[in-house]
C-alpha positions, 0 to 999 in steps of 0.5 A: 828785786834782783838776787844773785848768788856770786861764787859757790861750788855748784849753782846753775849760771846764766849769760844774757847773750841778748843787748836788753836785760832779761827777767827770770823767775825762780823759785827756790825752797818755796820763795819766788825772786824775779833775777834780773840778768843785764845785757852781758852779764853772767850770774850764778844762782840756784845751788841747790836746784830750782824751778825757773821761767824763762823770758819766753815763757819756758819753765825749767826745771834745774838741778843746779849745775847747767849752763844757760845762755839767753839768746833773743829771750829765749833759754840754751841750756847746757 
């Protein structure tokens, strides 16, 4: 299941810098979602603050305003 939220003011958003799609997981408000960025794409999600596993395996914390770019499966977060 991929869900991406397009536009709002304030969410975190994530590039996969990486040639194969990368898999998240997030979860928001209790629900757990896997998102699903494709190779170049850019993808706003969690407005309002989440708890997200990288594809390495990294958990975050996230407020809900940084910048992620995904690098050989591993998370830059600005």
């Amino acid at each position: 299941m991929s869900v991406a939220m397009i536009g709002g003011a304030a969410a975190a958003s994530v590039t996969n810098k990486d040639a194969q799609p990368q898999v998240l997981s997030v979860t928001e408000d209790g629900n757990k979602i896997e998102l699903v960025v494709e190779a170049g794409a850019t993808v706003s999600f969690c407005p309002a603050g989440c708890f997200v596993t990288m594809p390495s395996g990294d958990r975050e914390t996230l407020a809900g305003s940084e910048d992620i770019d995904i690098v050989n499966g591993g998370a830059v977060i600005k």
